[in-house]
C-alpha positions as CSV (number, residue, x, y, z in Angstrom):
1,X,0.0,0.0,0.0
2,X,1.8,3.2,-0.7
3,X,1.8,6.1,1.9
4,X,-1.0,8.9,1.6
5,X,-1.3,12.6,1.1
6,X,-4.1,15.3,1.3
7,X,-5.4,17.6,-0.9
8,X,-7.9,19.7,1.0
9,X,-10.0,16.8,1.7
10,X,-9.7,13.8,-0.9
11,X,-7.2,11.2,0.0
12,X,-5.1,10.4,-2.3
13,X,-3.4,6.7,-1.7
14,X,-3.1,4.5,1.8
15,X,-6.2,2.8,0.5
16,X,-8.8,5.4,-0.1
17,X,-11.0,5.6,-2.8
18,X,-9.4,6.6,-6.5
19,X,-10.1,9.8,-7.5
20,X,-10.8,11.6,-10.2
21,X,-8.8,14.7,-12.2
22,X,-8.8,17.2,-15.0
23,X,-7.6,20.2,-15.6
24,X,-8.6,23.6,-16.9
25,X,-8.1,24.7,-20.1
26,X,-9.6,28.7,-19.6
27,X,-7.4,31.5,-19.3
28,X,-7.0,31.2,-15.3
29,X,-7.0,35.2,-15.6
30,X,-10.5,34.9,-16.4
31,X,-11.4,34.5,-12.7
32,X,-15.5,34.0,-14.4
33,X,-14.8,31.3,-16.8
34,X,-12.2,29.6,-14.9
35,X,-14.5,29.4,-12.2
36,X,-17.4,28.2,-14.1
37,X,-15.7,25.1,-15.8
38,X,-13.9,24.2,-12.3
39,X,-18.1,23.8,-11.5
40,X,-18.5,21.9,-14.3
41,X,-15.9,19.3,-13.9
42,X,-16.9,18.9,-10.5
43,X,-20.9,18.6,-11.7
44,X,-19.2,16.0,-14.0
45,X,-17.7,13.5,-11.3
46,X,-14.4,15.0,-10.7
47,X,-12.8,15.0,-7.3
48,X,-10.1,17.8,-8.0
49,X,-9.1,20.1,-10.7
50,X,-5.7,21.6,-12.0
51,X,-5.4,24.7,-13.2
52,X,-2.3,26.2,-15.0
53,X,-0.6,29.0,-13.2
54,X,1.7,30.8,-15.6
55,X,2.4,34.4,-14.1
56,X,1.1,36.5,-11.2
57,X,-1.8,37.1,-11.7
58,X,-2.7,33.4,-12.2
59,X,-1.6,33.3,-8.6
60,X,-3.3,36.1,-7.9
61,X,-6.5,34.6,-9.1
62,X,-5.8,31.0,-7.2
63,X,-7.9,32.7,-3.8
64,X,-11.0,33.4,-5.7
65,X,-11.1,30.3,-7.5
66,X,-10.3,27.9,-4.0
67,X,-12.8,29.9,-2.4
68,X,-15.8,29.7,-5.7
69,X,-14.8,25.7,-6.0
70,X,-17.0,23.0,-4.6
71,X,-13.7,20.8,-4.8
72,X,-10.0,20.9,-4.1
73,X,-7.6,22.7,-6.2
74,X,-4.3,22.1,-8.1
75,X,-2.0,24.6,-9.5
76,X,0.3,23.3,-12.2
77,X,3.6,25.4,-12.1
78,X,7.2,25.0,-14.2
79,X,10.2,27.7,-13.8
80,X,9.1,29.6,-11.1
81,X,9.4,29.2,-8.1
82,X,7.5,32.4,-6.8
83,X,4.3,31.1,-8.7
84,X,4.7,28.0,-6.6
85,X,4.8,29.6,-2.9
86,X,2.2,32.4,-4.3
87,X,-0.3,29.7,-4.9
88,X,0.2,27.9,-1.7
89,X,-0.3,31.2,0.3
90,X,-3.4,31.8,-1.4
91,X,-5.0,28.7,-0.4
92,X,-4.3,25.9,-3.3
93,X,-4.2,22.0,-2.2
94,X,-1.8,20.4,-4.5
95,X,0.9,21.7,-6.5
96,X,2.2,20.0,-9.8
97,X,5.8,20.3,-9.9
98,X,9.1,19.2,-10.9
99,X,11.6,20.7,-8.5
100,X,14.7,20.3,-10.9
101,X,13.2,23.3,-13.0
102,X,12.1,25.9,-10.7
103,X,16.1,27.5,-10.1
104,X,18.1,25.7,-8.3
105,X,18.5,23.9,-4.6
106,X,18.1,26.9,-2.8
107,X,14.3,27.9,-4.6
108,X,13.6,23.9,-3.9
109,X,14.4,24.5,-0.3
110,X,12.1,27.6,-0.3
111,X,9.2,26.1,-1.3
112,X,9.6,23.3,0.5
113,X,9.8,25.0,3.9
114,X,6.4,26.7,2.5
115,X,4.6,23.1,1.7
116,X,5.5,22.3,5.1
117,X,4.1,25.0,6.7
118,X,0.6,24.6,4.8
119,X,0.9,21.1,4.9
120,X,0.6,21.3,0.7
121,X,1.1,17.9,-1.4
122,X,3.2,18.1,-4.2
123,X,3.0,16.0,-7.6
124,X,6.0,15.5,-9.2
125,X,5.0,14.7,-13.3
126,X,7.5,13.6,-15.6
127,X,6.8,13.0,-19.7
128,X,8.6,12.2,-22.1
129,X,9.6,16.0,-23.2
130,X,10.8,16.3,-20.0
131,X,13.3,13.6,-19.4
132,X,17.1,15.3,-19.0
133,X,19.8,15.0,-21.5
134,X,21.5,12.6,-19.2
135,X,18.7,10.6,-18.9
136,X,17.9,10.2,-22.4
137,X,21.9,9.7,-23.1
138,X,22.2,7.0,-20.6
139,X,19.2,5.0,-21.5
140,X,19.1,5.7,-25.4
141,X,15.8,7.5,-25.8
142,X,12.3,7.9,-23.5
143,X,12.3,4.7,-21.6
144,X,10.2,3.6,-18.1
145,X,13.8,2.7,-16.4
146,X,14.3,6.7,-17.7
147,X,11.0,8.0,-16.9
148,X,11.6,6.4,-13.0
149,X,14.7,7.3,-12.4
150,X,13.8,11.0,-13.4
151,X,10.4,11.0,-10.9
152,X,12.6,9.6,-8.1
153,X,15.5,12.1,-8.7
154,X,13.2,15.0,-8.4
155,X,11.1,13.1,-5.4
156,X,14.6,13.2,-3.7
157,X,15.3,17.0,-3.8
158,X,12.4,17.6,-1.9
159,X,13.1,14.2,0.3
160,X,16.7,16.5,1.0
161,X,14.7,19.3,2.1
162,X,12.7,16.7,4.5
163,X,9.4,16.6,2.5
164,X,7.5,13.7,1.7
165,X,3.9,14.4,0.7
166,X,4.4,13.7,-2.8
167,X,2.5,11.7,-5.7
168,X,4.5,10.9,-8.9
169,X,3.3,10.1,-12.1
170,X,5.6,8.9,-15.3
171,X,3.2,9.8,-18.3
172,X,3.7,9.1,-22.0
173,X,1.5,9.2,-25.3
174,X,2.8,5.4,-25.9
175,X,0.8,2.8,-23.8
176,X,2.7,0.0,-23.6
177,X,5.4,2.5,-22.4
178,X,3.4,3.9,-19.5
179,X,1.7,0.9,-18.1
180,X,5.9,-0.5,-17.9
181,X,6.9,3.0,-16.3
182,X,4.2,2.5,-13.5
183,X,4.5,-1.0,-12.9
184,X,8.1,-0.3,-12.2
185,X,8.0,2.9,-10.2
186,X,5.3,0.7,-7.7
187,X,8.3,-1.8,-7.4
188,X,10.5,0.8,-6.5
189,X,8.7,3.4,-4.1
190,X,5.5,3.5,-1.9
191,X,4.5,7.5,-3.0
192,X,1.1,7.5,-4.1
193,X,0.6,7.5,-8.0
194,X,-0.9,9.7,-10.6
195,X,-2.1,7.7,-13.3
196,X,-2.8,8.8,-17.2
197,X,-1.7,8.3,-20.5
198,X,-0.2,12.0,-21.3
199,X,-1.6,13.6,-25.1
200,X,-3.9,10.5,-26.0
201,X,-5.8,12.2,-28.7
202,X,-9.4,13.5,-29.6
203,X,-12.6,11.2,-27.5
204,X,-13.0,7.9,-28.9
205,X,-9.3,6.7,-29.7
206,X,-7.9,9.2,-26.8
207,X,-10.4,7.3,-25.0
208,X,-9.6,3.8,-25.6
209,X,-6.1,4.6,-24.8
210,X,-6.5,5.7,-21.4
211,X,-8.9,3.0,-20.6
212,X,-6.2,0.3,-21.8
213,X,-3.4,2.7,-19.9
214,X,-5.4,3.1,-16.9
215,X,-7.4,0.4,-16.3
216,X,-4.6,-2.0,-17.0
217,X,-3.0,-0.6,-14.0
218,X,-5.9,-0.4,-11.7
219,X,-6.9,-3.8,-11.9
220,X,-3.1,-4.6,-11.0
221,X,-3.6,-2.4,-8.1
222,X,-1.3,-0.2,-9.2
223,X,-2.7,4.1,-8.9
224,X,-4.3,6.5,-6.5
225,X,-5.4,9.5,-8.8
226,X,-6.1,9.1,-12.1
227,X,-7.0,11.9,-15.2
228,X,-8.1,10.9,-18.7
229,X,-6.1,13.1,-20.8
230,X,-8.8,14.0,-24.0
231,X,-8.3,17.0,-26.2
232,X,-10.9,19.8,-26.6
233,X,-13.7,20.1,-23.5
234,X,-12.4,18.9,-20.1
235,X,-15.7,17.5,-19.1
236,X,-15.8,14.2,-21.0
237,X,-12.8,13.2,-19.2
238,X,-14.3,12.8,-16.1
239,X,-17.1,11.0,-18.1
240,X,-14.6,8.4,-19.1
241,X,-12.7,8.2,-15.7
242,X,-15.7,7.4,-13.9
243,X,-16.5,5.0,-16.5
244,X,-13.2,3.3,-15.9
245,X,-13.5,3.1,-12.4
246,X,-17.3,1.7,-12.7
247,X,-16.1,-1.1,-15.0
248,X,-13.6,-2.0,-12.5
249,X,-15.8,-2.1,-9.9
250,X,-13.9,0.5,-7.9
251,X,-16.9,3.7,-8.4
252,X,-20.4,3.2,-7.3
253,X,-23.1,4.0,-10.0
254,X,-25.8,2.3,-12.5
255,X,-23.6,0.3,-15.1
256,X,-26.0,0.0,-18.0
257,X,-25.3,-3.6,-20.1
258,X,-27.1,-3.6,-23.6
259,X,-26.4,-6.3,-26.6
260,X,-25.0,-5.9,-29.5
261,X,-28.0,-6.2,-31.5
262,X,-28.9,-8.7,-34.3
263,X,-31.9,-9.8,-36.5
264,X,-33.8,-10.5,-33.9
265,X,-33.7,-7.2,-32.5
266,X,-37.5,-5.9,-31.3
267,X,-36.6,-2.7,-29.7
268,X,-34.3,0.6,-30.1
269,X,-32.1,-0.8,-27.6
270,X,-29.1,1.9,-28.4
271,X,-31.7,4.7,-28.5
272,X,-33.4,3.2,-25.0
273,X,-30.0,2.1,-23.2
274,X,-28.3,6.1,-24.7
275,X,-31.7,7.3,-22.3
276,X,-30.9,5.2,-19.5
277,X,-27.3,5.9,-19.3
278,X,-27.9,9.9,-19.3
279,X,-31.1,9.8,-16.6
280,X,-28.6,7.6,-14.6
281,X,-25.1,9.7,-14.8
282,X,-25.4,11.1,-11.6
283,X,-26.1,8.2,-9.3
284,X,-24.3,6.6,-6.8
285,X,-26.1,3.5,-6.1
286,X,-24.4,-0.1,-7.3
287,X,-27.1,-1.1,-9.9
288,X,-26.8,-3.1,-12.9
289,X,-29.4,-2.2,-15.6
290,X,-29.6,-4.2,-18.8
291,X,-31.7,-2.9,-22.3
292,X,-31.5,-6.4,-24.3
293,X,-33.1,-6.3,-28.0
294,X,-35.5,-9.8,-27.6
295,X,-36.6,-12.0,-25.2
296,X,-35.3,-15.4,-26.6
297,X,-31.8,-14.6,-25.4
298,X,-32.2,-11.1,-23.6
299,X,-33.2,-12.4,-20.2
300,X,-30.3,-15.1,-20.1
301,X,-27.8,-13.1,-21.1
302,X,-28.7,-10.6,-18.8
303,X,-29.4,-12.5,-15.8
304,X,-27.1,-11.0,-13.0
305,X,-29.0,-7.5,-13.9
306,X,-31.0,-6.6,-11.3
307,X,-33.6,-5.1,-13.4
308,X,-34.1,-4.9,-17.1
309,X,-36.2,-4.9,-20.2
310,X,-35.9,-7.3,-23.5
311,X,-37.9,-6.2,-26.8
312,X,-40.5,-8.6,-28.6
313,X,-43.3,-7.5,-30.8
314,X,-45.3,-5.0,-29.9
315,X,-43.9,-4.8,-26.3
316,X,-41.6,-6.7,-24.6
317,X,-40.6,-7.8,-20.6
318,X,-39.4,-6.6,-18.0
319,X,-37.8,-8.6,-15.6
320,X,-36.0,-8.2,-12.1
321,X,-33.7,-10.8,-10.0
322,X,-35.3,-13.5,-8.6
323,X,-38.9,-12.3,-10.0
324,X,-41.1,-13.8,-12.5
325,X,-40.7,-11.1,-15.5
326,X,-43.9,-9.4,-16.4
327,X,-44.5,-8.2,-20.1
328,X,-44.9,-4.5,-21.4
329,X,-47.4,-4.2,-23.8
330,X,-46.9,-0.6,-26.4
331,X,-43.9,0.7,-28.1
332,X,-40.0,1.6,-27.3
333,X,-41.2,4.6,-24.6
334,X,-43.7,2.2,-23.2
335,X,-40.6,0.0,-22.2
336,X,-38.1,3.1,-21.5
337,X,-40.7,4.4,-18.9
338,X,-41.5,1.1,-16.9
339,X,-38.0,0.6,-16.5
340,X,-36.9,3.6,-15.3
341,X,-39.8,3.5,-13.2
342,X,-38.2,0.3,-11.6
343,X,-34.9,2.2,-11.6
344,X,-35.8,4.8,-9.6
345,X,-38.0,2.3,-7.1
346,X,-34.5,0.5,-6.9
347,X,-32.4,3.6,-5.9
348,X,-34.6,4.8,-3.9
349,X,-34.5,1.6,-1.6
C-alpha cells in the first residue's frame, strides 16, 4: 500500500478511494470562466481540478477560485518558483511540480519549507519532453527505467529538504510505455501514484487509450489519482474516468449492459440504453441495468441484472432478479418508462 497525502479533503493513496482529475483549459486570468468550468468538472464526477498557473496574476487569481470551487484545487507550475509559494499562500491544495526546474537547490528549499508549513502535497509529473539530457543519453531515448529514475531524482530534492507528501506520475503518449513505467516505479517506491496516458488524442481513440493505460494498472492495483487526458472540453474526461472506475468495480453507479443487436432485434435498444445511461449519470447506487433487443436470449444473457427490459413485438418484458418477468405491452417509450420507473424504485431503496 503506498503512503498517503491530502489535498484539501480527498485522500489520495493509503487505500482510499481513487479519484478523479482534470484540468482547466480557460485562461485562469479569467477569474468568471475559470471558475465556471472548475463547477463543471466537479458537476461532471471529478474530485479535484488543475489549473495552469503561468504568471502572477494566475496566482493572484488561485484565492478566488479555492474559495468559488466545490472541490479541491491544483495549480500546475514550471520555472518559477514564486508562482509555486504564491499559490500555496493563497489557499491551493496540490501543486504539480518538478523541482529540478524551478532555479536551483536553494528555490527547492524555499518552497519546500512553504509546503510544510501549509501542509501542501506536491506531484512531481515527468513526460517524455521532460526527461534530461543525461537521462535520455544514458538509456538511449524515453524509456520507463528513464521515466523512473527521473520522478525519483526530483522526489529526492524535496526528500533533502525533508518533504515527503508527494505523488509521482511517469506519463507518456505510448501505452505500452506507461503501463511499464508505472509497474516499475510501484516496485521501487511506496509514493502514491498519478495515473494517465499524457496527449492520447481527440474522444473515442484518446479514449480507448486511457482505458487500456489506466485500467490495466488499476486492476493490477497499481494508482491512487487518475485523469483521462482527451483534447478539446475537459468535461468528458471525467465521463470516461468514472466510466473506468465503474467497470472496474472500484466507483459506485448504475452500469448500464445492452447487446450488440442482431436480427432478432424488437426494440431501439441503443436509442433506450443512450436514455438510461444519461437519466442515470449522476447516481451513486451499485445497480446493474440491462436494455437487451429480444426476449429469446435477452433475459439469459442478462441474468445478473437486477432489473431490465428485452424487446418482442409490440412490447416486450421486464424482468427483475429472482422475479417472474412481467410483459410491457406498447412501443419503445412504453418500455423506456416502466424501467426507469423500476430504476428509480430501486435507488430509492
Amino acid at each position: 500500500m503506498t503512503r498517503q497525502v491530502m489535498a484539501g479533503s480527498v485522500a489520495i493513496g493509503g487505500g482510499a478511494p481513487v479519484s478523479v482529475q482534470s484540468m482547466t483549459n480557460t485562461d485562469t486570468r479569467d477569474l468568471a470562466a475559470t471558475s465556471a468550468q472548475i463547477r463543471r468538472l466537479a458537476a461532471a464526477g471529478c474530485d479535484i481540478v488543475r489549473v495552469s498557473v503561468y504568471d502572477q496574476a494566475c496566482a493572484a487569481n488561485v484565492r478566488a477560485l479555492v474559495d468559488e470551487s466545490p472541490v479541491p484545487l491544483v495549480a500546475d507550475i514550471h520555472f518559477d518558483y514564486r508562482l509555486a509559494i504564491a499559490a500555496v499562500e493563497n489557499g491551493i491544495s496540490k501543486l504539480r511540480i518538478n523541482p529540478g526546474n524551478i532555479g536551483g537547490e536553494k528555490n527547492v528549499r524555499l518552497l519546500a519549507d512553504c509546503l510544510k508549513a501549509h501542509h501542501i502535497p506536491v506531484r512531481i509529473g515527468v513526460n517524455a519532453g521532460s526527461l534530461e539530457k543525461g537521462i535520455l543519453e544514458k538509456y538511449g531515448g524515453v524509456t520507463a527505467q528513464g521515466l523512473v529514475e527521473s520522478a525519483l531524482t526530483h522526489a529526492r530534492m524535496l526528500e533533502k529538504c525533508g518533504f515527503y507528501d508527494m505523488v509521482l506520475s511517469m506519463k507518456v503518449s505510448d501505452v505500452r510505455r506507461t503501463i511499464e513505467a508505472y509497474r516499475l516505479a510501484a516496485s521501487q517506491c511506496d509514493y502514491p501514484l498519478h495515473l494517465g496516458v499524457t496527449e492520447a488524442g481527440t474522444p473515442g481513440m484518446g479514449t480507448v487509450k486511457s482505458a487500456i493505460g489506466i485500467g490495466a494498472l488499476l486492476a493490477d492495483g497499481i494508482g491512487d489519482t487518475i485523469r483521462v487526458s482527451l483534447t478539446g472540453d475537459p468535461e468528458p474526461e471525467a465521463a470516461a474516468a468514472l466510466d473506468i472506475l465503474r467497470a472496474l468495480g472500484l466507483r459506485g453507479g448504475v452500469d448500464v449492459i445492452s447487446c450488440p443487436t442482431c436480427g432478432r432485434t424488437g426494440i431501439d435498444v441503443e436509442g433506450i440504453a443512450k436514455r438510461v445511461q444519461a437519466a442515470t449519470r449522476s447516481v451513486k447506487k451499485n445497480l446493474r441495468v440491462a436494455v437487451m433487443g429480444c426476449v429469446v436470449n435477452g433475459p439469459g444473457e442478462a441474468k445478473e441484472a437486477d432489473v431490465g427490459i428485452a424487446g418482442g413485438k409490440n412490447g416486450g418484458i421486464l424482468f427483475l432478479r429472482g422475479e417472474q418477468p412481467v410483459t410491457i405491452h406498447g412501443d419503445a417509450e412504453a418500455l423506456y418508462s416502466a424501467l426507469m420507473k423500476e430504476v428509480n424504485r430501486l435507488c430509492a431503496e
